[in-house]
C-alpha positions as CSV (number, residue, x, y, z in Angstrom):
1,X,86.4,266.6,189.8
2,X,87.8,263.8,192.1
3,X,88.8,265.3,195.0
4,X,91.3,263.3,197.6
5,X,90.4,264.9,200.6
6,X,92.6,266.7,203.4
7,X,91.1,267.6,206.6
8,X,89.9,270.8,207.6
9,X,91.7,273.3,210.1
10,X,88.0,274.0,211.4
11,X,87.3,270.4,212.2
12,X,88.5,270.4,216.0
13,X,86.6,273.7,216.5
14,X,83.1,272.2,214.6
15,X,84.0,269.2,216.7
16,X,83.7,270.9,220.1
17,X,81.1,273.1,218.7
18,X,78.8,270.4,217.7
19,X,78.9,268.3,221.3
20,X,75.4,268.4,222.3
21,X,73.7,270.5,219.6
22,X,73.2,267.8,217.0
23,X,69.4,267.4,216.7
24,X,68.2,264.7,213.7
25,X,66.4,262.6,216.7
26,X,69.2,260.3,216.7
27,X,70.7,262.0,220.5
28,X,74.2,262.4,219.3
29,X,77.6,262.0,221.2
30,X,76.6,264.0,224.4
31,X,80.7,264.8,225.3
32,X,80.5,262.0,227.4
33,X,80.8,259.2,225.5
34,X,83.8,258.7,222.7
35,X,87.8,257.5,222.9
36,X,89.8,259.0,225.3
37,X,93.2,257.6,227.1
38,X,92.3,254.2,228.9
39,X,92.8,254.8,232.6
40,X,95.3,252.3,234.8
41,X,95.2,250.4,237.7
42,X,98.3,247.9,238.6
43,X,99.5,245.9,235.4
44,X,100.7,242.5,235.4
45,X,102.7,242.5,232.6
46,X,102.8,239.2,230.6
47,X,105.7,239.8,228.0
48,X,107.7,243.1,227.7
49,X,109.3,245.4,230.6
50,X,108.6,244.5,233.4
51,X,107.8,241.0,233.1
52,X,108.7,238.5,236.2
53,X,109.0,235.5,233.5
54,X,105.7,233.6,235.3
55,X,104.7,232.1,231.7
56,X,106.5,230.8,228.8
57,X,106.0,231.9,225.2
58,X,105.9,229.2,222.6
59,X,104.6,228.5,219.3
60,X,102.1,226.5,218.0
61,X,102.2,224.9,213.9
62,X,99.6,223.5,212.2
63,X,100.1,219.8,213.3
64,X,99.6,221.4,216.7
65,X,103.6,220.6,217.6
66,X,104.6,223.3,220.3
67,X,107.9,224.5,221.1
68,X,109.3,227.5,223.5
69,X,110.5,230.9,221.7
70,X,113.6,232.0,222.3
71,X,114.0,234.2,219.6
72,X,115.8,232.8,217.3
73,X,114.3,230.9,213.9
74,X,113.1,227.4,214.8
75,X,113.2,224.9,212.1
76,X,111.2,222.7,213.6
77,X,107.5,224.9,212.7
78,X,106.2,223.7,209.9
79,X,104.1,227.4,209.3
80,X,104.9,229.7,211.8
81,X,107.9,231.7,212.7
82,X,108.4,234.1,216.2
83,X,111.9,235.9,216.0
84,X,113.4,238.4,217.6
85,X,114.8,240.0,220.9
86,X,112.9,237.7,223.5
87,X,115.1,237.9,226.1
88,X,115.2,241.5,226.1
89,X,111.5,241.4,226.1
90,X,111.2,243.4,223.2
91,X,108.8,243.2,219.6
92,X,108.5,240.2,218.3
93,X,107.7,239.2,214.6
94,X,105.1,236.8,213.8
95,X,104.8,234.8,210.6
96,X,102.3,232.5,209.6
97,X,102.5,230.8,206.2
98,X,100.6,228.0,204.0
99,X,97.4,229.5,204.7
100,X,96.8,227.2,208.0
101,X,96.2,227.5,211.6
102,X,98.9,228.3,213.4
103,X,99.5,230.2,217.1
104,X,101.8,231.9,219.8
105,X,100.9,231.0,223.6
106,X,101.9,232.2,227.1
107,X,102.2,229.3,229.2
108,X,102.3,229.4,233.4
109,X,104.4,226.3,234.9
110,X,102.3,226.8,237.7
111,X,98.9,228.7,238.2
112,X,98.8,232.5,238.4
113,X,96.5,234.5,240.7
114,X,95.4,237.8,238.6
115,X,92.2,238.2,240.8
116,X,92.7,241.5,241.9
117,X,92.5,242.6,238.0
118,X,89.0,241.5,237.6
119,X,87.8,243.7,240.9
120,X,84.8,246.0,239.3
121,X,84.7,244.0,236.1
122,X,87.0,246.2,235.1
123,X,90.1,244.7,234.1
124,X,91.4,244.4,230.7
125,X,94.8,242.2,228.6
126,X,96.2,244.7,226.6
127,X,98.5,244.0,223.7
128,X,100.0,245.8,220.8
129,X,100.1,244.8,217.6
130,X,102.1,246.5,214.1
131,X,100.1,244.0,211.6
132,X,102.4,244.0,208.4
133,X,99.6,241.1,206.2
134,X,96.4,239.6,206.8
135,X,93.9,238.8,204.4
136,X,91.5,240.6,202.9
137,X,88.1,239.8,201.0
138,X,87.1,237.7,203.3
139,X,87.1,236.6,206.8
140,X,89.5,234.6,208.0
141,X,89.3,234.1,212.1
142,X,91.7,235.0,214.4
143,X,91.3,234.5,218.5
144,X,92.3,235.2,221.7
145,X,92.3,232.6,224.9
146,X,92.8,232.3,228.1
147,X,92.9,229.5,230.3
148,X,92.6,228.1,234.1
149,X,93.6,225.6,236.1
150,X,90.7,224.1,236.2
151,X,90.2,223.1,232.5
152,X,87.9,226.2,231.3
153,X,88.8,228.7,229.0
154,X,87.7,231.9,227.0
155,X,88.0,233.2,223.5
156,X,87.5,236.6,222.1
157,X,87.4,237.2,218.4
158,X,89.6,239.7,217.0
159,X,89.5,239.8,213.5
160,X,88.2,243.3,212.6
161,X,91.0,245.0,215.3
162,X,93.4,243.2,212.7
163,X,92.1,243.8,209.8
164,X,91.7,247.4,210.7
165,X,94.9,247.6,212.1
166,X,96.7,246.6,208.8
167,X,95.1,250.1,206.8
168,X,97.7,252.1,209.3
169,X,101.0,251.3,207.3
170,X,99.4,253.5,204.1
171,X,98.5,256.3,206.6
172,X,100.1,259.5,207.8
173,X,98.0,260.4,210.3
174,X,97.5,256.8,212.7
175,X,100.2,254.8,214.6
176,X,102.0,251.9,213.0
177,X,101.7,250.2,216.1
178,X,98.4,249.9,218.1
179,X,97.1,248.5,221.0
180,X,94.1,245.5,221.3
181,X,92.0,246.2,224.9
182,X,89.8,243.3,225.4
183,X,88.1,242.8,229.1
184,X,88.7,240.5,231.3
185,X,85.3,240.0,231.8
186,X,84.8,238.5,228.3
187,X,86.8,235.5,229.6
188,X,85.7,235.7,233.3
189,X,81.7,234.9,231.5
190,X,82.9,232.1,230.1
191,X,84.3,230.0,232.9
192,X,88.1,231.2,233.4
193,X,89.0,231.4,236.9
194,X,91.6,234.4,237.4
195,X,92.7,233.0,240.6
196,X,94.7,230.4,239.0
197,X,95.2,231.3,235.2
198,X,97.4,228.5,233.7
199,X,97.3,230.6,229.8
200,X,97.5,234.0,229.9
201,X,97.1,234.0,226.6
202,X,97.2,232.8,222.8
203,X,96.3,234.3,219.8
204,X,95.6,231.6,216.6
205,X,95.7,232.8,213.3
206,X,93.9,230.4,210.4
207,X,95.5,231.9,207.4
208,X,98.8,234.1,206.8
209,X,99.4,237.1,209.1
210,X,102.8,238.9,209.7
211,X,102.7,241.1,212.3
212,X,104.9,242.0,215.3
213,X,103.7,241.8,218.9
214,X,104.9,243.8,222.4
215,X,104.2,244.5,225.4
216,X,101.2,242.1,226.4
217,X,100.0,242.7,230.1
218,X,96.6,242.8,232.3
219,X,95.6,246.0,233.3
220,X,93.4,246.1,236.2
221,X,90.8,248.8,236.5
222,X,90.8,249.8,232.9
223,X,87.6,250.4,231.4
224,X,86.9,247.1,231.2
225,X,83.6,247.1,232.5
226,X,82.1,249.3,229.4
227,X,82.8,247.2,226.2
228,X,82.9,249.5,223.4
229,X,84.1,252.9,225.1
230,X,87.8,253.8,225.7
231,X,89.0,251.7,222.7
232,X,88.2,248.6,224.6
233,X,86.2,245.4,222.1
234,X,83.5,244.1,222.4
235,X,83.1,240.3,223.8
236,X,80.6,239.4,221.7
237,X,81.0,240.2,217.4
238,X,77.5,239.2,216.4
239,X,75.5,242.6,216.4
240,X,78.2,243.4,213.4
241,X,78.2,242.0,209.5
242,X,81.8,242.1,208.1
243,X,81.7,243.8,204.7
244,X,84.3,242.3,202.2
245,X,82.9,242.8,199.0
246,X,85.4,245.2,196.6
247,X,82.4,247.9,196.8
248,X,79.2,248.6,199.4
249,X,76.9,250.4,198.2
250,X,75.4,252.7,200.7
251,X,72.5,253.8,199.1
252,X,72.1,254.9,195.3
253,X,69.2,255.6,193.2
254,X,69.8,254.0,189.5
255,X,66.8,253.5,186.4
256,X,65.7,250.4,186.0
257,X,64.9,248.8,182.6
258,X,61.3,250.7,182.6
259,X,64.1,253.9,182.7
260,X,63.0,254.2,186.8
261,X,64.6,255.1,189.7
262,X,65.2,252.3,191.8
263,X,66.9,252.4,195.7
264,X,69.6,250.2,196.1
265,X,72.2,249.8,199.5
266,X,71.7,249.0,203.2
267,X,70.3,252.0,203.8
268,X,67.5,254.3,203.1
269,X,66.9,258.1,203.0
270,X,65.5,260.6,205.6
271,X,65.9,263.5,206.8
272,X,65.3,266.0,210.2
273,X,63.9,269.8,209.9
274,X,63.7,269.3,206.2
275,X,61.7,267.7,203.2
276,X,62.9,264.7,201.5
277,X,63.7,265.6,197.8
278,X,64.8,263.6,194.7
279,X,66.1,266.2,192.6
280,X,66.8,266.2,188.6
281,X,69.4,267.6,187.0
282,X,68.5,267.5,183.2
283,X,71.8,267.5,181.7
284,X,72.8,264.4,184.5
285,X,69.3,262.9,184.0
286,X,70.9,259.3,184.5
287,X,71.7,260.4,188.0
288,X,69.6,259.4,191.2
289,X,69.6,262.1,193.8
290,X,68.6,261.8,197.6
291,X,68.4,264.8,198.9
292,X,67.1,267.5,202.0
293,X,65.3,270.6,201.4
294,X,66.1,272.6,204.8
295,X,63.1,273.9,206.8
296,X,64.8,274.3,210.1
297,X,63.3,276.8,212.5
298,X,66.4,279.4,214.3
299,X,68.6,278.0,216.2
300,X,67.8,274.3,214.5
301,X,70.0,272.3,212.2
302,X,69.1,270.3,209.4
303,X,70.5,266.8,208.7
304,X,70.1,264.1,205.6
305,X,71.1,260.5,206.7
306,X,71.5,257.6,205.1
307,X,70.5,254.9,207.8
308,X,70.4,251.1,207.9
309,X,67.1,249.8,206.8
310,X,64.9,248.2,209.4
311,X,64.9,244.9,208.2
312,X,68.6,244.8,208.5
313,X,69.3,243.6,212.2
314,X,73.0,243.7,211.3
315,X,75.5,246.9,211.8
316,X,78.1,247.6,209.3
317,X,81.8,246.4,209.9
318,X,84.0,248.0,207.8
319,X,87.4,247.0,209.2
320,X,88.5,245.0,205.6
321,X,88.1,248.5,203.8
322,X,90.7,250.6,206.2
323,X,94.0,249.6,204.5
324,X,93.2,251.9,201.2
325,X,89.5,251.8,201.8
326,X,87.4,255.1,201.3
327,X,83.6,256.9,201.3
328,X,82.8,257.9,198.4
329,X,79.8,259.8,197.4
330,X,78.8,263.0,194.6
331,X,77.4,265.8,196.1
332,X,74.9,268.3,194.2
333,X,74.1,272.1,196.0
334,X,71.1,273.3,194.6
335,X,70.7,276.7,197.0
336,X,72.4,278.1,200.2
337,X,70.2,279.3,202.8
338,X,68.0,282.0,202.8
339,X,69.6,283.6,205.8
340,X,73.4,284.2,204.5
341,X,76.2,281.2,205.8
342,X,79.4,282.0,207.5
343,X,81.1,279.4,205.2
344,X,78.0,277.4,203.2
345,X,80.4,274.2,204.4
346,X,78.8,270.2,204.6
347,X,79.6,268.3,206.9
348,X,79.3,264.4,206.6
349,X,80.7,262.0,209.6
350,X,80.0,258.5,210.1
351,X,77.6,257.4,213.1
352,X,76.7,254.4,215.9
353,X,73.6,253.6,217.2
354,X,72.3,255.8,219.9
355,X,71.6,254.6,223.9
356,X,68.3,254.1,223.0
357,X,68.8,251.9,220.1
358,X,68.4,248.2,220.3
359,X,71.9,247.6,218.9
360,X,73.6,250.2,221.6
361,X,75.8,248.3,224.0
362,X,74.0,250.0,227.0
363,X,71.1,252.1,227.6
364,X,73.9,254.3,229.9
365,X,76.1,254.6,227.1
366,X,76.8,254.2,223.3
367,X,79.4,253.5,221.0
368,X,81.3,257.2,219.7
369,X,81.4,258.3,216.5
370,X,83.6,259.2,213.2
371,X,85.1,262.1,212.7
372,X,83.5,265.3,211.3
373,X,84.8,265.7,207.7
374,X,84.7,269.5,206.0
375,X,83.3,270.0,202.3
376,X,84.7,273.4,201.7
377,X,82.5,276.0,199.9
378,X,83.5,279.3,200.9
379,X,86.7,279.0,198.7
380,X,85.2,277.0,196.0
381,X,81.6,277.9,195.9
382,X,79.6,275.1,195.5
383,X,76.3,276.3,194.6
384,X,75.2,274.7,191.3
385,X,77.7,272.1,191.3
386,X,77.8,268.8,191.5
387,X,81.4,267.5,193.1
388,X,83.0,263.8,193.5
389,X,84.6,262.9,197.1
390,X,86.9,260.4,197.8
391,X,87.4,260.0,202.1
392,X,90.4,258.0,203.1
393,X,88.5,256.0,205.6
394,X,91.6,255.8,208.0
395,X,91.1,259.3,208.9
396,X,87.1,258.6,209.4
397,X,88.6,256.4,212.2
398,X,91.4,257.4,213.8
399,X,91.6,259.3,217.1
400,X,93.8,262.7,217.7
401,X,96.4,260.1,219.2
402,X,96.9,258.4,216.4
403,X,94.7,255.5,217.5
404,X,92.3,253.5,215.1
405,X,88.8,253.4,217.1
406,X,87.8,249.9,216.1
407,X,84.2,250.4,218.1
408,X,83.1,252.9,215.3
409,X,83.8,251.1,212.3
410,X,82.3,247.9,213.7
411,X,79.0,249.1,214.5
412,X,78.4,251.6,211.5
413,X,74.9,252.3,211.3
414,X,74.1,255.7,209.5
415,X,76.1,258.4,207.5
416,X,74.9,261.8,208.0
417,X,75.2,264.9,206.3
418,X,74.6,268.5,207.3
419,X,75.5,272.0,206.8
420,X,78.3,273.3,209.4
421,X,76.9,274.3,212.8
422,X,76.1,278.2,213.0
423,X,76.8,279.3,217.2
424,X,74.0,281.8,216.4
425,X,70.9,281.0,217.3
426,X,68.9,283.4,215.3
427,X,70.3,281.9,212.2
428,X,68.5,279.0,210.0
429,X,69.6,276.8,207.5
430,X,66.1,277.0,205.5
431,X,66.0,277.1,202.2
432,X,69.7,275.2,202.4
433,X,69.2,272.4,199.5
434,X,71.5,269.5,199.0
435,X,71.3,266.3,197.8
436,X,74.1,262.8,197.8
437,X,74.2,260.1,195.1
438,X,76.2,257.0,195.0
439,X,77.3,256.8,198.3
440,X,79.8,253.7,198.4
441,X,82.6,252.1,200.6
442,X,85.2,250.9,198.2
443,X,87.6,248.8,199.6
444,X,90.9,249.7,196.8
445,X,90.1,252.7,194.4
């Protein structure tokens, strides 16, 4: 059966339950680390309420001809289009056409001292953003600046927050609208001097976008300084490899033409208190199972992970698959546990790099990780079965605020599976047997 997969109502409690127990060697989210609400200092607001009209918004075509936004459709633009109610400072729609670069800028008549925002490293510019088109299959760039008086300037890219940001109009569960939190800081390295900022900021697209924009501002004293945490980007995009292939292949098992089994995917198999097995089933002998053999101790947990091979120095970036994107994966349950199961449930999340992995951000701190998504067996007993599951990857990603978490899907490096968490300690999972084939990001199923 192809399941399409609702969540849980025990996911918040296995949530809280599982902060700090995990133990496959990989030191899980402590409770520390993951999204929570970014915290404010004083905002200079750039465009929406509140703005003191210190820059001037205008539009940038193709040909690189510029001219101020008033709202209203401007015939002039070759391939761009801003409309809507800019004197009331409210959402504006962007459209970009042709399949060419084109822009919107905030422009100061005179330099602008945001200084005090930059205090701590800690500042961030904060927009948001209800993308309506971008492409998909491929990656086309799109960039902030900033500017100073003095000539220098700074660009972010922030491609994969756009492309991510598109898969929220197909879900019921994440805002239409969401917010981009880029530090200051990312600019600051790269020459800009705060003190007199000439461009607040610009945003070029190179191919056709539709999206509309609020509410941009600089927020001092907002997280700024730990890139990666609190829904804040990272500067710097090269740790990451863009998937945009219609399928990736996690990892699978499939014969060869000697009729062998043969790995294929960016990742390979292990497992923690338990023994790698490659089950067959005889009546699905064209089937390549992974799978863990639980030998946990009491009070232990098992865990079968699927983790980017060594040679790969890149992380997995997802953010073209969240528009209808989802995980799929079979999954066959040769035996329970010795030791009876409250529920017999599998869990399965998607997971970061650790603080102690090269990749990590910082030794202090790590990215967070997905959500923890339920495979129900005490209503549907699973043992002997072998089930299809098809994740909308949205709801991987999304926070309990409706918030995509662009800093998880960026820096995928592992999916991990494991029987639901047991608060008794005298329990064991040994004896639990399990085993995943085919596990795939498909991009529109």
């Amino acid at each position: 059966m192809n399941i399409k997969f609702k969540r849980a109502a025990v996911v918040t409690s296995v949530i809280m339950a599982l902060s700090g127990c995990l133990e496959d060697g990989f030191s899980y989210n402590d409770g520390k680390d993951g999204t929570g609400p970014v915290p404010g200092g004083e905002v200079n607001q750039i465009y929406g309420e509140g703005s003191n009209g210190a820059f001037i918004m205008q539009a940038v075509d193709k040909g690189g001809m510029t001219v101020d936004v008033d709202g209203q459709e401007n015939t002039a633009l070759s391939n761009i289009q801003v409309i809507g109610g800019y004197l009331s400072q409210a959402s504006l729609n962007v459209s970009v056409t042709q399949d060419a670069k084109a822009g919107i800028q905030f422009i100061a008549s005179s330099p602008v001292d945001y200084s005090k925002a930059t205090v701590n490293k800690a500042g961030v510019l904060l927009f948001d953003v209800h993308m309506k088109d971008f492409p998909s299959g491929k990656v086309t760039p799109a960039t902030v600046t900033l500017k100073s008086d003095d000539g220098s300037e700074g660009k972010v890219d922030i491609t994969s927050s756009l492309s991510a940001y598109l898969g929220v109009k197909n879900s019921d569960v994440v805002n239409s609208t969401q917010s981009v939190r880029i530090p200051l800081q990312c600019f600051a390295d790269q020459g800009v001097d705060f003190s007199k900022v000439t461009q607040s900021f610009s945003m070029d697209m190179s191919a056709n976008a539709n999206f509309d924009i609020s509410n941009v501002r600089v927020q001092a004293e907002a997280g700024g300084d730990k890139p990666g945490m609190n829904l804040v980007i990272e500067c710097d995009n090269s740790k990451s490899e863009v998937l945009t292939t219609p399928e990736s292949i996690v990892y699978a098992r499939q014969k060869n033409d000697q009729g062998e089994f043969v790995e294929s995917g960016w990742t390979y198999h292990l497992t923690s208190n338990g023994a790698k097995i490659y089950p067959v089933k005889n009546e699905d002998s064209e089937i390549g199972w992974a799978g863990v053999e639980s030998t946990a101790e009491p009070g232990k947990q098992t865990y079968l992970s699927f983790i980017l091979n060594k040679e790969d120095v890149k992380l997995k970036d997802v953010s073209q698959y969240l528009e209808k994107g989802t995980l799929e994966f079979t999954l066959w349950v040769e035996s329970y546990s010795e030791m009876a199961h409250p529920t017999n449930n599998i869990m399965v999340k998607i997971d970061t790099p650790t603080k102690n992995d090269p990749e990590s951000p910082s030794p202090d701190y790590r990215y967070p990780a997905s959500k923890l998504w339920v495979m129900s067996c005490k209503m549907d007993n699973c043992e002997g079965a072998i089930q299809k599951f098809s994740i909308p990857l949205s709801e991987f990603f999304s926070t309990t605020d409706g918030d995509i978490d662009i800093n998880i899907l960026k820096h995928i490096k592992k999916v991990v599976f494991f029987p639901e968490k047991v608060d008794d300690k005298s329990y064991s999972p040994k004896g639990f047997k399990f085993s995943i084939s085919d596990l795939k990001f498909v991009m529109n199923p």
